[in-house]
C-alpha positions as CSV (number, residue, x, y, z in Angstrom):
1,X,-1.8,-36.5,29.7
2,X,-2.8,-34.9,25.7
3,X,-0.7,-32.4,24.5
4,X,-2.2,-28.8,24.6
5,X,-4.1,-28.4,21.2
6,X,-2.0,-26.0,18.9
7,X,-3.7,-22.5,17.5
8,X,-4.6,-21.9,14.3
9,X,-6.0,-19.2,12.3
10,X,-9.6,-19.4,11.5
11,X,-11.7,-20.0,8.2
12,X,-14.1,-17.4,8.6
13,X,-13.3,-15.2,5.6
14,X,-15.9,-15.5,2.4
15,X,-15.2,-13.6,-1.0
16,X,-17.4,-10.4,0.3
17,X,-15.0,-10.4,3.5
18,X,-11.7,-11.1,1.5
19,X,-12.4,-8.7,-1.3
20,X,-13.5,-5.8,1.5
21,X,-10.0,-6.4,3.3
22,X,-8.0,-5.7,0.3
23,X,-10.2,-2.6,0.0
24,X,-9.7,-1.5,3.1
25,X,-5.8,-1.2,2.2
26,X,-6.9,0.7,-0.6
27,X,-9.0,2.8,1.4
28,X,-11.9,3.9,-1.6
29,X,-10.7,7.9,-1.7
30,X,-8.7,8.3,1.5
31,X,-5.5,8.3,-0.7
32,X,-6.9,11.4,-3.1
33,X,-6.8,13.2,0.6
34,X,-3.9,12.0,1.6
35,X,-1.3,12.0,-1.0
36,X,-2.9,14.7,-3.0
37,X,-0.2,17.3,-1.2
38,X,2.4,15.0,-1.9
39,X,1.9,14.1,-5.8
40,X,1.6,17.9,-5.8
41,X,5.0,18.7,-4.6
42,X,6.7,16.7,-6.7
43,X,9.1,18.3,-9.0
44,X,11.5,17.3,-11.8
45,X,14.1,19.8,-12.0
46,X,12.2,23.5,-11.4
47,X,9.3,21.9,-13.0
48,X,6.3,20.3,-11.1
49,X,5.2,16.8,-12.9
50,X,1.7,17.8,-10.8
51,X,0.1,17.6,-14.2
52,X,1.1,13.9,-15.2
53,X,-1.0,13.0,-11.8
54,X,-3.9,11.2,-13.9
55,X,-1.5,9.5,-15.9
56,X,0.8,8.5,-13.6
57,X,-2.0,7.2,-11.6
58,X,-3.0,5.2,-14.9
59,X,0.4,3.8,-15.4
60,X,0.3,2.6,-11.9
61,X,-3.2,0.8,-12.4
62,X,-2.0,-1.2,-15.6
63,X,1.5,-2.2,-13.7
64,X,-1.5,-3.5,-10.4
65,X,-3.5,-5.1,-13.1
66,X,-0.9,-7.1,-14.1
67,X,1.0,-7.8,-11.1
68,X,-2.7,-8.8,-9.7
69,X,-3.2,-11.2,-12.4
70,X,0.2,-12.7,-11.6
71,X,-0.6,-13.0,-7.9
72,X,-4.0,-14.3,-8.8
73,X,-2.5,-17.1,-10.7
74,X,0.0,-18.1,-8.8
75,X,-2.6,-18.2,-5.3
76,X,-5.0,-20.5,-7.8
77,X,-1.9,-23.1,-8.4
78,X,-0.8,-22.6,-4.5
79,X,-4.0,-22.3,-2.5
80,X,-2.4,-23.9,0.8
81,X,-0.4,-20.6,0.4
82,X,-1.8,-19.8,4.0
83,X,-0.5,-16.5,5.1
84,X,2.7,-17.2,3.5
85,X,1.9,-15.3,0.3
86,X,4.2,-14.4,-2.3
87,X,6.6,-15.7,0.4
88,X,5.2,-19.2,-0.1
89,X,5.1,-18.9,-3.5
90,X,9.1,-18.3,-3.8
91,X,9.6,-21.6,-2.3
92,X,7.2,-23.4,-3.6
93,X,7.6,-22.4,-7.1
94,X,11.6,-24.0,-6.7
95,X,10.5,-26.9,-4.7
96,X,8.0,-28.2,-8.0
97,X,11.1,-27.9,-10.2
98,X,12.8,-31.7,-11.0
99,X,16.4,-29.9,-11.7
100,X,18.2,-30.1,-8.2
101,X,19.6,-26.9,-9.4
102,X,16.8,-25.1,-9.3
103,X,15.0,-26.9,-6.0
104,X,18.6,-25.2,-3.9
105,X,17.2,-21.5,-5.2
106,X,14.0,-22.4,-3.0
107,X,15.1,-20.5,0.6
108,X,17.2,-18.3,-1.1
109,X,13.6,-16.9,-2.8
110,X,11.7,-16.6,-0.3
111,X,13.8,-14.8,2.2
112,X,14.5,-12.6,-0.3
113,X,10.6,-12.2,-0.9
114,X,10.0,-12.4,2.8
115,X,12.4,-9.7,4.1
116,X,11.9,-7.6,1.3
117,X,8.3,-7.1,1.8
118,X,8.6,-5.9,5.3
119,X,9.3,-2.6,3.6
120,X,6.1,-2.5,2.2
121,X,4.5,-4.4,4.7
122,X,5.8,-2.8,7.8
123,X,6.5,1.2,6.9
124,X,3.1,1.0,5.0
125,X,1.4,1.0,8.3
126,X,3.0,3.7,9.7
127,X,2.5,5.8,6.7
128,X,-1.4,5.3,7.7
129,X,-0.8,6.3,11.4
130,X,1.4,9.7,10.1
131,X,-1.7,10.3,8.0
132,X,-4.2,10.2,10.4
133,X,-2.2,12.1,12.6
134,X,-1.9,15.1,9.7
135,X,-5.5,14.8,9.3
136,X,-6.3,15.1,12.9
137,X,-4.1,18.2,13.0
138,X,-6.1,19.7,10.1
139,X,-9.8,18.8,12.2
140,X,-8.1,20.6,15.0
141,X,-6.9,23.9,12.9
142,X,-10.2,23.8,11.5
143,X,-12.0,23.5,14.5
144,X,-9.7,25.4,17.5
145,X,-7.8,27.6,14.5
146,X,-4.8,26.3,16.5
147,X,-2.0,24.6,14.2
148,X,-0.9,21.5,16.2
149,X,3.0,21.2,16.0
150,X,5.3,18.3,15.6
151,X,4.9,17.0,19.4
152,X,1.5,16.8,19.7
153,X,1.1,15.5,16.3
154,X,3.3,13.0,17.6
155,X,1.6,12.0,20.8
156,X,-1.7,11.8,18.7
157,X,0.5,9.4,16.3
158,X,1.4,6.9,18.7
159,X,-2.0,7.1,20.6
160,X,-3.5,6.0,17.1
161,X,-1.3,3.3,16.7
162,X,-1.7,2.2,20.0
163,X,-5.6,1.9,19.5
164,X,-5.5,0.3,16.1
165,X,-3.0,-2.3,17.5
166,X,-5.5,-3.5,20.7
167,X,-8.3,-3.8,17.8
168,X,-6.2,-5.8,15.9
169,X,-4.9,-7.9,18.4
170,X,-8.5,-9.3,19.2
171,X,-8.5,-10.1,15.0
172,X,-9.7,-9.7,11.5
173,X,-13.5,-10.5,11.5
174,X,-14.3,-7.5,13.6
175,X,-11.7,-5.2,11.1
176,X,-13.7,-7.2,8.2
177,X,-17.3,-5.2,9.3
178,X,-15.4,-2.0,10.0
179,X,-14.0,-2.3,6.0
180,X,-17.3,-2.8,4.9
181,X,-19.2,-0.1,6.4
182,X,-16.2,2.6,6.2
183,X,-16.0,1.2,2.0
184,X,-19.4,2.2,1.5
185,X,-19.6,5.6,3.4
186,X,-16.0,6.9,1.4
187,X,-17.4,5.5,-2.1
188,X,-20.1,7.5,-1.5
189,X,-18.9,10.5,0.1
190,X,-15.9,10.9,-2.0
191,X,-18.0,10.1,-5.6
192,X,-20.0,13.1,-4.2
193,X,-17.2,15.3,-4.1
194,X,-16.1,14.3,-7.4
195,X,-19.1,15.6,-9.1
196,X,-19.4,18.8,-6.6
197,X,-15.7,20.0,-8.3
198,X,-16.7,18.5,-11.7
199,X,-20.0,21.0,-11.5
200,X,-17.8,23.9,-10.1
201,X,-15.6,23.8,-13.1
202,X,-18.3,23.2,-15.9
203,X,-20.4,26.0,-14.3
204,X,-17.1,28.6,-13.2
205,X,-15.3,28.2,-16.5
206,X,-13.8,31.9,-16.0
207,X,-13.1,31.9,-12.3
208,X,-11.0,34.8,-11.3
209,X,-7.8,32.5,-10.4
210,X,-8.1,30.0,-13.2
211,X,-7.5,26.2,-13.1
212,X,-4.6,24.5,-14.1
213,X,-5.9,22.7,-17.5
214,X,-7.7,24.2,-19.9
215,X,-10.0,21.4,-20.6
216,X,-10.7,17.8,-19.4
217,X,-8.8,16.3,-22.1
218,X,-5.8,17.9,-20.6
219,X,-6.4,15.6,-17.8
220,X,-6.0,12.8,-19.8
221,X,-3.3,13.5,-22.4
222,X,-2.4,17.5,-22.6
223,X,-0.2,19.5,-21.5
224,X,2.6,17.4,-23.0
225,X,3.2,14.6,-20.6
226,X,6.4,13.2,-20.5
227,X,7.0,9.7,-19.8
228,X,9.6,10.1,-17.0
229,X,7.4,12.7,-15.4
230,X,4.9,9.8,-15.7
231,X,6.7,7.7,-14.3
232,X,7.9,9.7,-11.4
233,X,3.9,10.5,-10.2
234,X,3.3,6.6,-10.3
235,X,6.4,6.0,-7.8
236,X,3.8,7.6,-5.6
237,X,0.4,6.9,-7.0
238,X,1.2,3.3,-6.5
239,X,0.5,3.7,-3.0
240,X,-2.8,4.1,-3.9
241,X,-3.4,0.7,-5.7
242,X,-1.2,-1.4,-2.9
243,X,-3.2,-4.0,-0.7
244,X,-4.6,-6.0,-3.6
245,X,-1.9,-8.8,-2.9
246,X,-2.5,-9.0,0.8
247,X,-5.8,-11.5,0.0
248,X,-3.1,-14.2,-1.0
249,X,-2.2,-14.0,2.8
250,X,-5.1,-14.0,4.4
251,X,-5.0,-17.9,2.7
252,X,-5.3,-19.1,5.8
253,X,-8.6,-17.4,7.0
254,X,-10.6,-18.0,4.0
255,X,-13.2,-20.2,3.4
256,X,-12.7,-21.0,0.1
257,X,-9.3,-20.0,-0.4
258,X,-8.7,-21.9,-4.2
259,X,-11.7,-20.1,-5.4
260,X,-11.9,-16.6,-3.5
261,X,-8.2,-15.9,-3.4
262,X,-7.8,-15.0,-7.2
263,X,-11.5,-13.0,-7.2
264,X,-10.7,-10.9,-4.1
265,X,-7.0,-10.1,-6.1
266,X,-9.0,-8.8,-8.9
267,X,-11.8,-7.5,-7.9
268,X,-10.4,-5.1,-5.0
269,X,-8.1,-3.6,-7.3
270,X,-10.6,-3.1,-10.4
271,X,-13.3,-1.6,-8.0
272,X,-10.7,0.5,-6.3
273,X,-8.5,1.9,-8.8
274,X,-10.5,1.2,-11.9
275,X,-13.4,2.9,-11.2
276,X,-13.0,5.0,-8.2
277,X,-9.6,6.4,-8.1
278,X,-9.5,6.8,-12.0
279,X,-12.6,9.2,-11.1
280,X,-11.7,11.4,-8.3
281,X,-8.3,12.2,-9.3
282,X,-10.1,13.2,-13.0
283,X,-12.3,15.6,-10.8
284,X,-10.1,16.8,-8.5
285,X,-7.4,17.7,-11.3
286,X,-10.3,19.3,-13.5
287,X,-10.8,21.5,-10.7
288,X,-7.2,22.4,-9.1
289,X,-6.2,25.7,-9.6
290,X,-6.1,29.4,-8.5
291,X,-10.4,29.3,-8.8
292,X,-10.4,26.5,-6.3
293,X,-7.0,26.7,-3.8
294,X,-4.9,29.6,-2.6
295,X,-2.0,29.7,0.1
296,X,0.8,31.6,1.4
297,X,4.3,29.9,1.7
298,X,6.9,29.6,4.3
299,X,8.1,32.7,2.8
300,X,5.0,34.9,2.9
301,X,4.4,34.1,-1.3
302,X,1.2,33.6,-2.3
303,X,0.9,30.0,-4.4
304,X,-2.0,28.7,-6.3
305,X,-3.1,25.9,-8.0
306,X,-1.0,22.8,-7.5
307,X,1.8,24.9,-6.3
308,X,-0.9,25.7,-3.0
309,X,-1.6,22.4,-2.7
310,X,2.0,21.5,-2.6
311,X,2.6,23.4,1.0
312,X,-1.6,22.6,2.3
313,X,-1.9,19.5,4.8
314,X,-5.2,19.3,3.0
315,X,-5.8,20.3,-0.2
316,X,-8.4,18.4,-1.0
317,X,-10.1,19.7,2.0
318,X,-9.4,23.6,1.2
319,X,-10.6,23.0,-2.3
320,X,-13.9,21.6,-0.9
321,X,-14.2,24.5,1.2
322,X,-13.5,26.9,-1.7
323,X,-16.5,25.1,-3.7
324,X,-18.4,24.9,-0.9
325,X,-18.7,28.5,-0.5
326,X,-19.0,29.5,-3.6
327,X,-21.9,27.1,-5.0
328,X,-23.7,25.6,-1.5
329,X,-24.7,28.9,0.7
330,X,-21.1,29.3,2.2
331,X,-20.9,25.7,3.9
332,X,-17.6,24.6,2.5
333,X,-15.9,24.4,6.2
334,X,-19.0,22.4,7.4
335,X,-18.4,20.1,4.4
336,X,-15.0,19.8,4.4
337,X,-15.0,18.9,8.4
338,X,-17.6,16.0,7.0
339,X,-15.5,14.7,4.4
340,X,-12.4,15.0,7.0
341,X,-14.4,12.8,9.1
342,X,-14.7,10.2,6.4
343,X,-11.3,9.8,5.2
344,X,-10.7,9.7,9.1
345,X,-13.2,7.0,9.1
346,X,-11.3,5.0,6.1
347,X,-7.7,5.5,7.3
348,X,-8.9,3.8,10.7
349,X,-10.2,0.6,8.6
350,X,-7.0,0.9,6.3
351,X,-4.3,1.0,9.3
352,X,-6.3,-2.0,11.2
353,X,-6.3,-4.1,7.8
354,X,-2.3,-3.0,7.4
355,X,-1.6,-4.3,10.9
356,X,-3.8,-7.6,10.6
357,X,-2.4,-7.7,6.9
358,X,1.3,-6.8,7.5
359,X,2.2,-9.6,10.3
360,X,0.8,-12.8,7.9
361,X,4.5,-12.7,6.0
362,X,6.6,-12.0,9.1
363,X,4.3,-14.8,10.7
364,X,4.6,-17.4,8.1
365,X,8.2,-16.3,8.2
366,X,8.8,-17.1,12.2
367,X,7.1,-20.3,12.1
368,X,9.9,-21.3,9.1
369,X,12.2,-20.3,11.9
370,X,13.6,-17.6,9.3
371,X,12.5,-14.6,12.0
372,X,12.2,-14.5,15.6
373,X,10.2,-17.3,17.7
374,X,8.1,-14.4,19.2
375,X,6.3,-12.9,15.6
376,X,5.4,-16.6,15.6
377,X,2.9,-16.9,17.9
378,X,-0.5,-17.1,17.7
379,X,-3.2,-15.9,20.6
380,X,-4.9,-19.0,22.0
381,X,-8.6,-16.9,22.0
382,X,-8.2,-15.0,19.1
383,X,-5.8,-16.7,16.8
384,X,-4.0,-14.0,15.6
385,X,-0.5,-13.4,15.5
386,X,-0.3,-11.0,18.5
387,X,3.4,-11.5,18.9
388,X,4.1,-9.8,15.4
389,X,1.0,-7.6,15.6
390,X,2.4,-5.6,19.1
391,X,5.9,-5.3,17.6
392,X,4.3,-3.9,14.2
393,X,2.4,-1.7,16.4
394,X,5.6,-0.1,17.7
395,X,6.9,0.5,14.3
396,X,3.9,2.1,12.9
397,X,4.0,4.6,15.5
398,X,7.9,5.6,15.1
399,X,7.7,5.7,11.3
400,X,3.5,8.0,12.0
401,X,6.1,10.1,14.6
402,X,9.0,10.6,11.7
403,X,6.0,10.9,8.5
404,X,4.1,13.7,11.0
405,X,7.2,16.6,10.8
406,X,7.2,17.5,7.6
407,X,6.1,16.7,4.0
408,X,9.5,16.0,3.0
409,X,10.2,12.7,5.5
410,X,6.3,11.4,4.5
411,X,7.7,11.2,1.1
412,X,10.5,9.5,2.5
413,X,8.7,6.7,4.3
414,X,6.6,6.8,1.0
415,X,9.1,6.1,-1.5
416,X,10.6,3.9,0.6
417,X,7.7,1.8,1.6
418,X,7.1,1.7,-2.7
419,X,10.7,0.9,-3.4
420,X,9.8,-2.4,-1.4
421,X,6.3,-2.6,-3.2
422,X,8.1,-3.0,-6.5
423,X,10.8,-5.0,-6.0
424,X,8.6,-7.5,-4.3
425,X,5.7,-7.2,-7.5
426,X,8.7,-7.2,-9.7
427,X,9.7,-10.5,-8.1
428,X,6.8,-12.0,-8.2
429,X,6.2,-11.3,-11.7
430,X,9.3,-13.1,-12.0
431,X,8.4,-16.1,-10.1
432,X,5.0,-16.3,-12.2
433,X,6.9,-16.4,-14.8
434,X,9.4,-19.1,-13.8
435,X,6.4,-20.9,-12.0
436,X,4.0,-21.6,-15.2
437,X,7.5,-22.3,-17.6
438,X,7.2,-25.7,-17.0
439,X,3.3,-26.3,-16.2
440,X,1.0,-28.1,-18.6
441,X,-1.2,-25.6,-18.1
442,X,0.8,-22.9,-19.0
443,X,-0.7,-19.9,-21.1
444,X,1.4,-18.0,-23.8
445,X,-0.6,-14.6,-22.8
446,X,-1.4,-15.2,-19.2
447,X,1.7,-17.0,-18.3
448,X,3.7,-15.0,-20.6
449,X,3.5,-11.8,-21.8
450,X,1.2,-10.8,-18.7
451,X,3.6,-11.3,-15.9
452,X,6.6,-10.2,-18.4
453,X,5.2,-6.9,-18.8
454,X,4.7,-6.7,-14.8
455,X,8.1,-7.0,-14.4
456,X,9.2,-4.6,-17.0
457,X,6.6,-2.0,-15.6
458,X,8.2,-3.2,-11.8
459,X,11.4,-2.4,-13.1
460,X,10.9,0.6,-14.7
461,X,9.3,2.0,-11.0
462,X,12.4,1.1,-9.7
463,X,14.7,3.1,-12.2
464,X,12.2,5.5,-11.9
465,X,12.8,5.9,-8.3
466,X,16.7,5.8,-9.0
467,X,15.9,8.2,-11.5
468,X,14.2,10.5,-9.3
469,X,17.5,10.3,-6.4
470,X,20.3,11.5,-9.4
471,X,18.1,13.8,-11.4
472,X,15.3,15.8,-9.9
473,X,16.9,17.7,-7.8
474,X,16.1,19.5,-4.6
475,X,13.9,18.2,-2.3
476,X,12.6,15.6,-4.6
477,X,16.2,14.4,-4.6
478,X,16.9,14.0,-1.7
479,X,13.9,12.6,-0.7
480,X,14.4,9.7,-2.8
481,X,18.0,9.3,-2.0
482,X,17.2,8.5,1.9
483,X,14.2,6.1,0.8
484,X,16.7,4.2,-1.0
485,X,19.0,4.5,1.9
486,X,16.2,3.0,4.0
487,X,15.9,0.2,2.0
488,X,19.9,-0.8,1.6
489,X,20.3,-0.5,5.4
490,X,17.3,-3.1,5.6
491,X,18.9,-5.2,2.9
492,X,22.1,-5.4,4.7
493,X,20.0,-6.2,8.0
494,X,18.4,-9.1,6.1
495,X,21.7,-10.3,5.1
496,X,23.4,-9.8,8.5
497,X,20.2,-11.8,10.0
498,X,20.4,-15.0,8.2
499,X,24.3,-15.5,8.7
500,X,23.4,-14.3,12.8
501,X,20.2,-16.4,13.3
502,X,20.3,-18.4,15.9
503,X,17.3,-20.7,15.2
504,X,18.9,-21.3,11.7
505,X,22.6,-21.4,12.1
506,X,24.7,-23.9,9.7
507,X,21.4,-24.1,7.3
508,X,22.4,-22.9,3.6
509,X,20.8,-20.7,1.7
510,X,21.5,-22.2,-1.4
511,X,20.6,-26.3,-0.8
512,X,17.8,-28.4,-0.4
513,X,16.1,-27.7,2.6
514,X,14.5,-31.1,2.8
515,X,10.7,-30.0,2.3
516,X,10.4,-32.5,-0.2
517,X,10.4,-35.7,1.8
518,X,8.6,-33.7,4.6
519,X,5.4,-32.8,2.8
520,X,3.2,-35.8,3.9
521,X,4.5,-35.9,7.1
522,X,4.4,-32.4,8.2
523,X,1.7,-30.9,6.6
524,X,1.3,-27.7,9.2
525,X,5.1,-26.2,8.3
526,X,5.5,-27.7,4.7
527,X,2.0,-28.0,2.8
528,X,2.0,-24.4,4.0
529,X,5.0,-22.7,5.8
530,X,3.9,-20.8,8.4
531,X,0.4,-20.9,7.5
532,X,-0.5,-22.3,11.0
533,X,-3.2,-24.4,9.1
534,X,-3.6,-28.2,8.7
């Protein structure tokens, strides 16, 4: 009697589909709808650092350029990386070392890598799902002229992750066709809109109302940006940028993975953040102000500018209908119902590439034995991790149903999920770095100063973020004090897991694991851990 053939993953991916998945993270506009409101809000003291949004946006963009070109390098020198990662390249980086000094760091690495970037790779989904949700909820007030409150936003929440989940489950080529048609129809619609509020400015320069810069150059560098405010903008903006990475995981589906891996990296990010984000956040903050947005707070106080679009569940969507109205024959609700549609459209391929994306780690993780047997498994039709992908399901619709009640605990799960985002870049800068130190190969600019500067710009998002908790004040405070709490209680669960785990009890962190005499022999766990490849 043979033995029952194991699963694997499948090598269907080429550069187009690998490149289009990362993009589908960073969803080609979505995110101007999205976190528009929340960029807004944010204040330093009494003061709003609304106007350091293009900058901060750029500062995040360099620190993703050169965190990508780290990741890039690092998947070139490790392509049996499988859907291990950055994970995989923690160990694997320790493992190549001669020094048995340095081969003991090896698991220590990459559960810190591993566990850390479930807080990116796990609340990022459910940031998606509390999205859509909001968005659905402005269709509906639109629409009905009925504001949806917290419970049904919540029902519609889980219902979305629910869906996106059973998609998922049946796995990523069908999610790949979905990225590439919702890519095309949000560049396009969203590059529309851009030059819609770009016209509306040029040809309204006197608009009763005002705007909130005098000039595009303010944009760019007026208004007196300060670096911290900078700095606190692109703890959000990075959210934005995020997904270029996740092509090193998807190792395992690709066809050409030493080849593809490092183009995708590059190339998602560039097209993404480089050229379209850079764009419609130019527009949209050419336009913002008293000409284009109005609203009426919780205390019956009439705000404009980014002060409106502080307290609107849409403000991109208001501003469209302002312009609209005034420049296309009175159509801006019709328009702004189709652009709502779109970003609808985009946040559907984002959260299915965020739960195909966010279980590779956690996979290659279980089949290490460093997390539960049951995010290990992999569907015998459709080769994907289902195990992972239903219990990732779950989580994205608690942290949609927390992100859905108010502005305040989305930035929460926000800065929370980004606090993980750096600290895992920041490590991997780091483990480029120590990776390349002792390589022939080794660059003094790409292998150097590149990744070096990653992991200052990593570590200044972090202090940043610190920064934010002690000195801000108000909401903005105390928003980023519970993120932080968020990820300590998840740090602590980390450490409380490994001493606990019962599949790995009496192994040390710090000592050789063995991998070394095993790499022949067991190709499927060592070549690649958890990579399910052979």
């Amino acid at each position: 009697m043979t033995d029952a053939p194991v699963a694997e993953m499948k090598r269907s991916l080429t550069l187009t589909g690998i490149t289009v998945n990362a993009m589908a993270l960073i969803a080609p506009g979505a995110f101007l709808w999205t976190t528009f409101q929340v960029q807004a809000a944010q204040t330093h003291g009494a003061a709003s650092t609304a106007p350091d949004m293009w900058t901060g946006l750029l500062f995040s963009l360099v620190l993703a350029l050169l965190t990508a070109y780290s990741y890039a390098e690092l998947a070139r020198i490790y392509p049996d990386a499988g859907a291990g990662s950055s994970y995989y390249f923690a160990e694997a980086t320790f493992l190549d070392k001669e020094k048995l000094q340095h081969q003991r760091l090896a698991r220590a690495a990459k559960l810190s890598v591993g566990w850390i970037s479930h807080l990116y790779y796990w609340i990022y989904p459910g940031i998606m799902v509390a999205f859509t949700a909001t968005l659905f909820g402005y269709i509906y007030l639109t629409v009905v002229h009925h504001q949806l409150t917290w419970l049904p936003l919540s029902i519609v929440a889980v219902a979305f992750a629910a869906l996106s989940g059973a998609i998922a489950f049946r796995g990523i080529s069908g999610s790949t066709m979905a990225a590439i048609v919702i890519n095309v129809i949000q560049i396009t619609s969203l590059f529309a809109v851009g030059v819609v509020f770009i016209i509306f400015r040029v040809t309204h320069p006197h608009a009763a109302g005002g705007f909130e810069v005098p000039n595009a150059g303010h944009v760019f560098w007026g208004g007196g940006h300060s670096l911290i405010n900078v700095i606190y903008q692109s703890t959000i903006a990075i959210l934005l940028l995020v997904g270029f990475e996740s092509v090193t995981a998807l190792g395992a589906e690709a066809l050409r993975p030493e080849k593809d891996i490092k183009k995708a990296v590059l190339l998602s990010l560039i097209i993404q953040g480089g050229i379209c984000y850079l764009f419609e956040y130019f527009a949209a903050n050419f336009a913002v102000g008293g000409a284009s947005i109005a609203s009426v707070d919780a205390a019956g106080h009439t705000l404009t500018g980014y002060a409106a679009a502080g307290v609107s569940g849409a403000p991109i969507g208001d501003m469209i209908k302002t312009v609209g109205d005034s420049m296309l024959g009175s159509t801006g609700t019709t328009l702004a119902l189709i652009m709502a549609a779109t970003v609808l459209l985009a946040l559907i391929g984002t959260t299915l590439a965020c739960l195909n994306v966010g279980v590779r780690v956690t996979y290659a993780m279980a089949k290490d034995g460093e997390m539960p047997g049951v995010l290990g498994l992999l569907h015998g039709n459709f080769a994907t991790p289902h195990g992972g992908i239903a219990v990732l399901t779950a989580v994205s619709a608690l942290f949609g149903i927390y992100g859905v009640k108010s502005i305040n605990t989305l930035t929460q799960i926000t800065l929370a999920s980004n606090t993980g985002t750096f600290i895992v870049y920041g490590i991997t800068c780091l483990i480029a770095l120590v990776s390349f130190a002792s390589r022939h190969d080794k660059h003094y600019l790409k292998h150097r100063i590149v990744p070096g500067l990653g992991l200052l710009m990593n570590v200044a998002e972090l202090g940043g973020i610190v920064y934010l908790a002690v000195k801000a004040g108000g909401d903005s405070s105390k928003n980023a004090f519970i993120a932080l709490a968020m990820v300590g209680v998840w740090i602590v669960a980390g450490m409380v897991w490994v001493a606990v785990n019962p599949r790995m009890r009496g192994k040390p962190v710090l000592g050789i694991p063995g991998f070394k005499e095993s790499l022949v022999a067991e190709p499927v766990v060592v070549a690649a851990p958890g990579s399910g490849m052979d």
